[in-house]
N, C-alpha and C positions, 0 to 999 in steps of 0.2 A: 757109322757115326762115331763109334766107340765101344768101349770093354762096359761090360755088365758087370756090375758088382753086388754080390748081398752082402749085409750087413746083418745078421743074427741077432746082433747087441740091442741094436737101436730100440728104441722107444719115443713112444708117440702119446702125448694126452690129449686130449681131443676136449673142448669148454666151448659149451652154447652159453650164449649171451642171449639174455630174457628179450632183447630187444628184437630178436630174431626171430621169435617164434611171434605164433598168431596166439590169441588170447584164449585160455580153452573153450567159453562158452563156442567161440569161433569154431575153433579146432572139432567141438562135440559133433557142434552143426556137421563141418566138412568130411568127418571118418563116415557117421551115417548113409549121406548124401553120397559118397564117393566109394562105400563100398555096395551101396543098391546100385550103382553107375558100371561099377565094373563086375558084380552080379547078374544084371539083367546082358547085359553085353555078350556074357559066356551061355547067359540063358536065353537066349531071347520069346521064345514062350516057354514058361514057366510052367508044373505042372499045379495044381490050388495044394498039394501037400508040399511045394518045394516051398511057395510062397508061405506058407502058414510056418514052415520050417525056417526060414529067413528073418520074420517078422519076432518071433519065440527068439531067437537067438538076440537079434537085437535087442531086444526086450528086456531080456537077460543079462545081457552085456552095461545095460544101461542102469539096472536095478543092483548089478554089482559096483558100479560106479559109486552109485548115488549112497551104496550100503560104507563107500569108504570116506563118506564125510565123517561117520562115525568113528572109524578105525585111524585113521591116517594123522599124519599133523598138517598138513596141507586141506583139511576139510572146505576153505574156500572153493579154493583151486578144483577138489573133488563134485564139489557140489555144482558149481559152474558148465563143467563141461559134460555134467550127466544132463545139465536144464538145456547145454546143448544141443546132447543127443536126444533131448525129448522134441525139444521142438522141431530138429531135422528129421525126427519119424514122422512126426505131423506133416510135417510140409510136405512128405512125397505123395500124402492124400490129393492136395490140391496143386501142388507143380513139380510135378516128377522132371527130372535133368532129362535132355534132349539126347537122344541117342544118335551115333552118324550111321 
């Protein structure tokens, strides 16, 4: 097709537009939901310490969120998508995502 060239020089900035993303309570939901999705996938029976060890982390993960309403200047923002992640822990109680 042609000669290859690199360019060392170049540079590149990269800008997300807010319109783009999903809204974080959204986003909380979907990281939850989608990493018990690609979790149980790798695991498919699970041993009850793997699960208890999955759940702890979430947990965690979620508790540090919600600890950066305090911290952050985006406290909304922070606050939102820990209520996210709360609710997507809930929800795998009663409708856990369908595995293929």
């Amino acid at each position: 097709m042609g000669n290859l060239y690199v360019n060392t020089e170049a540079k590149l900035n990269h800008y997300h537009h807010p319109s783009g993303r999903p809204n974080q309570y959204q986003y909380g939901v979907m990281v939850v939901r989608n990493g018990w999705y690609v979790w149980r996938t790798k695991n498919p029976k699970p041993l009850f310490s793997a699960k208890l060890k999955w759940h702890s982390i979430t947990i965690l993960l979620t508790l540090i969120r919600f600890s950066n309403t305090f911290t952050t200047g985006n406290k909304k923002q922070a606050f939102t998508e820990a209520l996210g992640r709360t609710v997507g822990w809930w929800s795998l109680f009663f409708d856990k995502p369908k595995q293929k």
